[in-house]
C-alpha positions as CSV (number, residue, x, y, z in Angstrom):
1,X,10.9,-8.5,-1.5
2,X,13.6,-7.9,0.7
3,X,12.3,-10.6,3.3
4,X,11.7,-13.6,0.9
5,X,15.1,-12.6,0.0
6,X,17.1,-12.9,2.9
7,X,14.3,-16.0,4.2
8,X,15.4,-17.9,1.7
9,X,18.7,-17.3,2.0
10,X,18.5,-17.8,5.4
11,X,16.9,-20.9,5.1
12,X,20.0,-22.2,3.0
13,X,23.1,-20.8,5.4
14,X,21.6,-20.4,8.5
15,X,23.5,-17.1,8.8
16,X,22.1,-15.2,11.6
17,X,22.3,-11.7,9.6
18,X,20.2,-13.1,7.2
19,X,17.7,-13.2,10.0
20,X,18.2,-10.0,11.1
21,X,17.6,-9.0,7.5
22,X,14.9,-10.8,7.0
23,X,11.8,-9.4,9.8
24,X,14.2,-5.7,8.9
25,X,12.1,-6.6,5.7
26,X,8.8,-7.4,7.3
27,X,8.9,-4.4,9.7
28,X,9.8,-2.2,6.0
29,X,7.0,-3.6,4.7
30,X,4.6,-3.3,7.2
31,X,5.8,0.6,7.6
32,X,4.8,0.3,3.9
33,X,1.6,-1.7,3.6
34,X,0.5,-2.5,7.4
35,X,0.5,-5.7,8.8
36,X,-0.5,-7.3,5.3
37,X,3.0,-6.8,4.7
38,X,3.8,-9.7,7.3
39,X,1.5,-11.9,5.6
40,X,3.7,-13.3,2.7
41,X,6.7,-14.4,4.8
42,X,4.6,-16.0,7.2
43,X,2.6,-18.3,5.1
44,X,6.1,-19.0,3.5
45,X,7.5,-19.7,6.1
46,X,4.5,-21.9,7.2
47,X,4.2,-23.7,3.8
48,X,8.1,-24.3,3.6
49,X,8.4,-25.7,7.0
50,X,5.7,-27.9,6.7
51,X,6.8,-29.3,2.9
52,X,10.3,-29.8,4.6
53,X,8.1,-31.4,7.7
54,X,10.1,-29.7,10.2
55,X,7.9,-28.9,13.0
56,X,10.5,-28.5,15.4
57,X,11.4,-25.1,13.5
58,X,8.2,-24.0,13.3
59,X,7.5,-23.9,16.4
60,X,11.4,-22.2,17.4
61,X,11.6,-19.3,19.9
62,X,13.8,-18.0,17.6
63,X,10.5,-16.7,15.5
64,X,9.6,-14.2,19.3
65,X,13.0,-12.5,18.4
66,X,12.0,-12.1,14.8
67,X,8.8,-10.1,15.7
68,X,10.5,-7.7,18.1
69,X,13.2,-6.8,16.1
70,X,9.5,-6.2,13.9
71,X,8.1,-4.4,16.6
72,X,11.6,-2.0,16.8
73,X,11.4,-1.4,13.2
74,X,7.4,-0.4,13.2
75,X,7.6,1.3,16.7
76,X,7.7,5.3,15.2
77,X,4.7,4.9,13.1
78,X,2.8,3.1,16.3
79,X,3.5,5.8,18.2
80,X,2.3,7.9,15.5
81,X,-0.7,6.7,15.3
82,X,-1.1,6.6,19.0
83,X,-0.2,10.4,19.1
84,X,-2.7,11.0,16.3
85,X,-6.0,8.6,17.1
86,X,-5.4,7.3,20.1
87,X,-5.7,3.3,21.2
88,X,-8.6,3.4,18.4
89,X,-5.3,4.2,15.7
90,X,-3.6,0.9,17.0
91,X,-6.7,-0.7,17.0
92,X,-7.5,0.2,13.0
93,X,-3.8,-0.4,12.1
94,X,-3.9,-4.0,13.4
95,X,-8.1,-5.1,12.9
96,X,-10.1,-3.0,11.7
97,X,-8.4,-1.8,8.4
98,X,-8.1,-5.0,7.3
99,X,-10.7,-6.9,8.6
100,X,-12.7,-3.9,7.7
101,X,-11.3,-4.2,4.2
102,X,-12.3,-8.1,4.3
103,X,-15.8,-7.3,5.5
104,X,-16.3,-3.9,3.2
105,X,-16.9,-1.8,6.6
106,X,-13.5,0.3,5.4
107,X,-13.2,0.6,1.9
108,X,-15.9,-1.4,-1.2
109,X,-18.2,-3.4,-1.7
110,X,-17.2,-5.3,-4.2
111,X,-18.0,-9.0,-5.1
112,X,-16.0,-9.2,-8.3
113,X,-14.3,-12.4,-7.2
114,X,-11.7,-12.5,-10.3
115,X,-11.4,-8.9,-9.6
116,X,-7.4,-9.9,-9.4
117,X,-7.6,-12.3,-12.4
118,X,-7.6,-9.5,-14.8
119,X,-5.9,-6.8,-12.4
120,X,-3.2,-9.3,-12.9
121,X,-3.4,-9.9,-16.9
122,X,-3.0,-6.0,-17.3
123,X,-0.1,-5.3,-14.0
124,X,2.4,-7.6,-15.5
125,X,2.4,-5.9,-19.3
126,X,4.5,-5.9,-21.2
127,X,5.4,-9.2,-19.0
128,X,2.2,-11.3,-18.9
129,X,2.6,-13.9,-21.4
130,X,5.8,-14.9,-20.1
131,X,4.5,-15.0,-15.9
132,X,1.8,-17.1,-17.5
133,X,4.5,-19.4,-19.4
134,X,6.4,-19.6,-16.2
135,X,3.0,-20.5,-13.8
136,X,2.2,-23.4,-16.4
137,X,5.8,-24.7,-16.7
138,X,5.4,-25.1,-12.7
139,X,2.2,-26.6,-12.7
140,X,3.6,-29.3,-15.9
141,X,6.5,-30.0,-13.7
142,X,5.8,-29.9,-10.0
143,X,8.4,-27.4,-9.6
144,X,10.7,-30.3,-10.4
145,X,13.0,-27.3,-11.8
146,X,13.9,-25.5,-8.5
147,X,17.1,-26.0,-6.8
148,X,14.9,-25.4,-3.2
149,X,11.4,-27.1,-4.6
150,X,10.2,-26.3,-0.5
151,X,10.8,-22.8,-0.5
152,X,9.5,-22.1,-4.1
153,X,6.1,-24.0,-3.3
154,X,6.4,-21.9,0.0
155,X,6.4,-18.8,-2.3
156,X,3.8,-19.8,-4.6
157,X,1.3,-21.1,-2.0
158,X,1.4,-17.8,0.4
159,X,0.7,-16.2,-2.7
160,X,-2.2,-17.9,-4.0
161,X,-3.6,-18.1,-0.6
162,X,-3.3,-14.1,-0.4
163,X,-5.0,-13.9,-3.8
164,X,-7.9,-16.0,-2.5
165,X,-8.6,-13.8,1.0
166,X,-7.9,-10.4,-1.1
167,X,-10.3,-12.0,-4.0
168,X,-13.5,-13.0,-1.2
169,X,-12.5,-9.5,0.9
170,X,-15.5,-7.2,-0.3
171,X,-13.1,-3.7,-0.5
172,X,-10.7,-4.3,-3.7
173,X,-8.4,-1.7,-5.4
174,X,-5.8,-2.9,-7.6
175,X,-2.5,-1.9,-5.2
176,X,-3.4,-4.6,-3.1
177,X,-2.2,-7.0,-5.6
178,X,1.1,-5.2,-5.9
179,X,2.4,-7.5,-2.7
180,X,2.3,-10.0,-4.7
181,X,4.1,-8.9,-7.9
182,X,8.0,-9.7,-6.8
183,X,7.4,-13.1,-6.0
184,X,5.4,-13.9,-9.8
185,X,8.6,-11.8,-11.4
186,X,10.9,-14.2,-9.3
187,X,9.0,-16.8,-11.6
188,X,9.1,-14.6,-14.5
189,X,12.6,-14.8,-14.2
190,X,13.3,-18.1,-13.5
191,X,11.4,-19.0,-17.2
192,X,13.2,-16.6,-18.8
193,X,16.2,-18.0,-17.4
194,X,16.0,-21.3,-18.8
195,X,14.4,-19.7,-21.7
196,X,17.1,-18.1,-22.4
197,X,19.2,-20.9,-22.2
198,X,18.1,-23.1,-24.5
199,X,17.1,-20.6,-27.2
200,X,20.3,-18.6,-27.5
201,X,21.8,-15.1,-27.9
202,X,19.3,-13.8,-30.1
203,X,16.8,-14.1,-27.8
204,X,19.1,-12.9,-25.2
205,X,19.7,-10.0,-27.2
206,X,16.1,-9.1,-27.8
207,X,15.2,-9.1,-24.1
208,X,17.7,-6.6,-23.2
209,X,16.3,-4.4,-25.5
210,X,13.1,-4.6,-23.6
211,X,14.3,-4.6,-20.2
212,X,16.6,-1.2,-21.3
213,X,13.1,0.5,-23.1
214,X,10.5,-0.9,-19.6
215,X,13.4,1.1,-17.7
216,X,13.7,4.0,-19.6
217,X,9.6,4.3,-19.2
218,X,10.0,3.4,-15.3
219,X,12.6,6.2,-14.7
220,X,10.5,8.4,-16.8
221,X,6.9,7.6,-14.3
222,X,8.9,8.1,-11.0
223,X,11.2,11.0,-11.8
224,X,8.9,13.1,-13.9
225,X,4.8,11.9,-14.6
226,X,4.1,10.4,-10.5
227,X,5.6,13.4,-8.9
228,X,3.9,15.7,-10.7
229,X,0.6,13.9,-10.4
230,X,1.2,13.5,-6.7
231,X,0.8,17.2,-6.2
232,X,-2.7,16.5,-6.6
233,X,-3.0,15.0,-3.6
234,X,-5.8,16.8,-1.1
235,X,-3.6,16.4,1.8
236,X,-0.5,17.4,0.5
237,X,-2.8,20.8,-1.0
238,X,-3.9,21.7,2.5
239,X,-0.6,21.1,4.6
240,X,0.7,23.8,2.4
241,X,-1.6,25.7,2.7
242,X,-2.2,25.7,6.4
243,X,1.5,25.9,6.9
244,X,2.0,29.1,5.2
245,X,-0.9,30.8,6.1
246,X,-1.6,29.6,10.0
247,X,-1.9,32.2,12.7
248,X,-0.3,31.4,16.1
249,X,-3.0,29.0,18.1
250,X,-4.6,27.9,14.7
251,X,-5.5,23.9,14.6
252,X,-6.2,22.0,11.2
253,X,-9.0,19.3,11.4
254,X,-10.2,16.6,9.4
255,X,-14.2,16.1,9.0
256,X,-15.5,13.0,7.4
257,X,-12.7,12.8,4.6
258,X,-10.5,9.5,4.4
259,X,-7.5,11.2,3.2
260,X,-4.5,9.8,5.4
261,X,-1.9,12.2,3.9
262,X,-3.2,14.8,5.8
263,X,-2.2,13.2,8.8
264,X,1.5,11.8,7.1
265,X,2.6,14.8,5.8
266,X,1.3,17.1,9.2
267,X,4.0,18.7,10.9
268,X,1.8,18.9,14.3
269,X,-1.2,17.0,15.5
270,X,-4.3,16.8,13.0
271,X,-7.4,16.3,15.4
272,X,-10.3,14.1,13.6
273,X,-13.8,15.3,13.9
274,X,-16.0,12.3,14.0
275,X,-18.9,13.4,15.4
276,X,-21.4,16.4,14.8
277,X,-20.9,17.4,18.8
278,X,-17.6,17.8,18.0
279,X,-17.7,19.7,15.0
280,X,-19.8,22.7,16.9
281,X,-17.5,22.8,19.5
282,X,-14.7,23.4,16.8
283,X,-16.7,25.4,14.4
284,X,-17.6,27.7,17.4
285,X,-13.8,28.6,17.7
286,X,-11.4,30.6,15.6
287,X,-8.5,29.5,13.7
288,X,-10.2,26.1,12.9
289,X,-9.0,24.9,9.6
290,X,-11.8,22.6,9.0
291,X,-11.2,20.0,5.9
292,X,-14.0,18.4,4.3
293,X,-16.3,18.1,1.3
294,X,-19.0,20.0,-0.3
295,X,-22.0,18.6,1.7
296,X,-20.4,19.3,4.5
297,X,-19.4,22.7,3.5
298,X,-23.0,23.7,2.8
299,X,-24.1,21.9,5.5
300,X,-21.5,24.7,7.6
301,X,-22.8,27.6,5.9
302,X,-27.0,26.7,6.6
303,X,-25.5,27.0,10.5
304,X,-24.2,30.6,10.4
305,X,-20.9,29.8,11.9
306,X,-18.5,32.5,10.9
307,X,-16.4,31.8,8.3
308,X,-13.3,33.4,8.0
309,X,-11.9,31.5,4.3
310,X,-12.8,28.9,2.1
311,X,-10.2,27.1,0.1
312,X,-11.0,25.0,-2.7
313,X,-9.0,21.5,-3.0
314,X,-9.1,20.4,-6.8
315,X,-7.6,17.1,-6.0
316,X,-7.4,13.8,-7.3
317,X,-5.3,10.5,-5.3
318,X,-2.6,8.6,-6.8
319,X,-5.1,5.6,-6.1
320,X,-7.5,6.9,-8.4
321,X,-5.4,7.2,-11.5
322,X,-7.0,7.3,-14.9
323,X,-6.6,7.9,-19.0
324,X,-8.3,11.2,-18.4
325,X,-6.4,12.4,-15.2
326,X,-2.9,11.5,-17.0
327,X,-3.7,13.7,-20.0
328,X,-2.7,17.4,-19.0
329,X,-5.3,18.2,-21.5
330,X,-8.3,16.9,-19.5
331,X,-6.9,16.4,-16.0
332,X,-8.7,19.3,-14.9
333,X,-11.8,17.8,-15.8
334,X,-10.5,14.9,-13.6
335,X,-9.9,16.3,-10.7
336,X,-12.8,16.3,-7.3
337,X,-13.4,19.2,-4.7
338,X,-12.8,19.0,-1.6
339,X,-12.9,22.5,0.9
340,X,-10.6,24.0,3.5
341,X,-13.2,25.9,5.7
342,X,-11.4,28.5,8.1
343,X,-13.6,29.9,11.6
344,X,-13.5,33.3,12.6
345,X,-15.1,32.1,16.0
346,X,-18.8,33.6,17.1
């Protein structure tokens, strides 16, 4: 949000702050979302350049400075990741997790190709009706009612082009489509804008209602229901627990799970057992705090390793959110098991 905001400003003064401000955006976003994050002010950029048919800009050096002050911004969570996996945690971070994504070698198989079509008819609520209002009014009008018609086509094509690689890509979840939300409520707006306008102060009134009851329910989710629910998380669970209860030379270890927190939330190195070699030369120590699930788990005890403690994870993500794991009265029933196996060594 923050780079389409300052691009297009940008685009109208020139200023070189607004510059600045906007790849400080991109580099936020791809801290945020990974290098998907770039992809929105790129094809904006792209699209707007091209409907203004100014070539020479596109192809500026000014753009090289834009993606280092990127490269600044993302450096920490490189290195990171470096520290962490190695050149094959670069590697991920730039191809494979989203190629993988594309090809369903990460995460899904899905071929629900309007997958997005109704993630989007239930994101936008109470809101829908009037993003829909505002996408038909564009398409009536050729955008005819934009002050910068280049930029806002810029907008709307990066986004529909997004839509249609994230609708073909076989791994789906619906927080991929939440890239794309700000640009659709710059729409939203603009509708209810002109709206607004021509219907009056009732309907002026009435709206404020509703944007003062969707922020009382906003503050309510992030200050109270999300944090609570986000203590769910496996990772989270076992960084607590290895932090309090580690001995001095204990390591933690991830086996087989895809549950990045561990490694965010980590205080020191988490090493990442990947093969079964590796796992007997950990399993074989003591002090290893082995994370995994319950096949795993048994698989560990038919071995006669020593085991020193097992931990049970009841844990649930905050990607896998649903009716029954937001009721307190059935969240239990919810929630998955993962294990924190600890070696006493042979």
């Amino acid at each position: 949000t923050l780079a389409l905001w300052q691009l297009a400003t940008y685009f109208q003064t020139r200023e070189p702050l607004n510059f600045v401000l906007t790849f400080v955006g991109v580099g936020l976003a791809m801290l945020s979302k990974g290098p998907v994050g770039a992809v929105l002010p790129f094809l904006t950029v792209l699209i707007y350049l091209l409907a203004e048919k100014d070539f020479r800009q596109l192809f500026h050096p000014k753009w090289f400075l834009g993606i280092l002050i990127v490269l600044v911004l993302i450096s920490p969570s490189l290195l990171h990741l470096y520290r962490s996996f190695g050149l094959s945690g670069l590697k991920f971070y730039f191809i494979g997790n989203n190629i993988g994504r594309i090809t369903g070698e990460v995460a899904g198989s899905s071929n629900d190709y309007i997958f997005y079509l109704h993630t989007f008819l239930w994101a936008f609520l109470p809101w829908t009706p009037v993003v829909i209002l505002a996408l038909v009014k564009m398409a009536k009008t050729r955008m005819s009612g934009f002050t910068h018609k280049s930029f806002a086509i810029g907008m709307i094509g990066s986004v529909l082009i997004l839509l249609l690689i994230l609708s073909v890509a076989k791994g789906k979840a619906p927080n991929y489509f939440l890239i794309t939300v700000p640009v659709f409520s710059v729409f939203a707006g603009w509708w209810l804008a002109e709206f607004i306008r021509l219907k009056g102060q009732k309907i002026s009134k009435l709206f404020a209602s509703l944007v003062i009851v969707i922020a009382g329910i906003n503050l309510f989710l992030n200050t109270k229901l999300f944090p609570e629910l986000a203590t769910y998380q496996g990772g989270k669970q076992v960084i607590n627990l290895f932090e309090t209860q580690k001995k001095p030379g204990d390591k933690l270890y991830n086996f087989v799970l895809e549950d990045y927190n561990l490694f965010f939330y980590a205080t020191e190195k988490v090493e990442n057992i990947e093969t079964w070699e590796e796992f007997y030369e950990v399993a074989a120590t003591k002090g290893a705090w082995i994370y995994t699930h319950e096949i795993k788990v048994n698989d560990i005890r038919s071995m006669n390793y020593t085991i020193d403690t097992v931990y049970q994870i009841r844990q649930r993500g905050m990607n896998e959110i649903n009716i029954e794991f937001l009721n307190p009265a059935t969240r239990n029933q919810a929630l998955k098991t993962n294990y924190l196996v600890v070696t006493g060594g042979n």
